[in-house]
N, C-alpha and C positions, 0 to 999 in steps of 0.2 A: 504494500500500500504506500503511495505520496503521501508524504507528509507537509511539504509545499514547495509553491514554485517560485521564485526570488526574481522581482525585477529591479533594475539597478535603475534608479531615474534621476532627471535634472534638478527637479522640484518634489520633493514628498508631499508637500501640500498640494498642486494641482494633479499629482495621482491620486492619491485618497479621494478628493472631490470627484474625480472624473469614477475612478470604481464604487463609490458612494452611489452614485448615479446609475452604476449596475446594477444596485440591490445587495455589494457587499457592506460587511462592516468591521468596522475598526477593534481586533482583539485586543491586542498590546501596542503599546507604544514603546519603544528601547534605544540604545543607541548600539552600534557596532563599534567597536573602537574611535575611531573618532566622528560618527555622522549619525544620523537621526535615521532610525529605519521602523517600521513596524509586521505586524501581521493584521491580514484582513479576510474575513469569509463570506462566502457566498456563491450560488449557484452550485452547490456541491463541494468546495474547493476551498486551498487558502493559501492565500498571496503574499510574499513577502514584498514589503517595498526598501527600500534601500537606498537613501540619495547620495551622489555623486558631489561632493564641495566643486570640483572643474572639471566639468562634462564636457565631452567631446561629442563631434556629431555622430550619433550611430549610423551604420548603414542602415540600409534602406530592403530587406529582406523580404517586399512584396513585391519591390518593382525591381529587383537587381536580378535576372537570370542566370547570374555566377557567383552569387551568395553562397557560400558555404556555413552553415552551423545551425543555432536554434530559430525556426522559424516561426511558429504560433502558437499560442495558447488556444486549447478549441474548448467549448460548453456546450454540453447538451441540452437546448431547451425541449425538448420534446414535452414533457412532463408540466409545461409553465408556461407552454403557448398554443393556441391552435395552429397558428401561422407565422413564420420570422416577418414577411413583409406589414403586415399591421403590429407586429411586435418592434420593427424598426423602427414604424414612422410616429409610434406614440415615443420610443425612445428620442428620435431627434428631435420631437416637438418636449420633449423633457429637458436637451440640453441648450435649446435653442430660449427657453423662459430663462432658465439659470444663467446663461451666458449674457443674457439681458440685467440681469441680478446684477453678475461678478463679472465680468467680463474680466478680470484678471487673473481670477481661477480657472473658469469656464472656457474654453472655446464650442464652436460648432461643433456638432459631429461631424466627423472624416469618414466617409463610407467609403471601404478601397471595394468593394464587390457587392452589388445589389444581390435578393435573391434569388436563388436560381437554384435548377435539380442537378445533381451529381448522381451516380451509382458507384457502388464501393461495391463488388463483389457481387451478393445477390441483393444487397440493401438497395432504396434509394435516397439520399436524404434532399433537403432541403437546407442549403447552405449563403451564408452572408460574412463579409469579412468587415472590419472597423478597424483605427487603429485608436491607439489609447494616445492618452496624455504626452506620450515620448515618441508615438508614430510606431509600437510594437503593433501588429498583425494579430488580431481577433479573431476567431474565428468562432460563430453558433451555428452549430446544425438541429434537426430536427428531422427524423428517422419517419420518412413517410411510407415506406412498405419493404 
């Protein structure tokens, strides 16, 4: 079993804010040696966040076609949506009031892939990519047969 997945960001506070918005939430708050980092759950899972004092630009692992290493985080909403496509568009109208709010926390959603059908094997799901707060690669599906 995962016990969690660690992302390393520029800003701890506009991560938290931005996965807040997913429906996670804030377990611990700590530091790692010298920087602020926490844990967060939600959707099944739980997030480590970690921030960086001088971040560099990360690559770009949805649009780079010779990216090599960790490329997405994926969430199963099967269970918590009938559909991704009205489960998106209430979410960008979620981040689009907040961004109106804070706009220094918030931005718009980033949609890198609308949704669409994929088949894995004999499955087919129903899949959408986003990226977060740092431009990491989202991925929710939803197992439609």
């Amino acid at each position: 079993m995962m016990h969690h997945v660690s992302i390393r960001t520029a800003n701890i506070h506009r991560a938290i804010a931005f996965y807040e918005l997913l429906d996670f939430t804030v377990q611990e708050k700590f530091t790692t040696g010298y920087t602020l980092a926490c844990w967060l759950e939600g959707l099944g899972s739980r997030i480590e966040l970690i921030q960086i004092p001088e971040p560099k630009p990360a690559a770009d692992p949805f649009h780079d076609e010779h990216y090599v290493g960790y490329y997405h985080l994926s969430f199963d909403l099967t269970e918590i949506t009938p559909n991704l496509s009205t489960w998106l568009t209430d979410l960008e109208q979620k981040f689009r009031q907040e961004n109106a709010k804070n706009p220094e926390q918030i931005s718009p959603l980033k949609v890198l892939l609308k949704p669409g059908q994929q088949q894995i094997g004999d499955r087919i799901y129903e899949v959408i990519f986003i990226a977060d707060s740092d431009g990491l690669p989202l991925e929710f599906i939803r197992i439609l047969r």
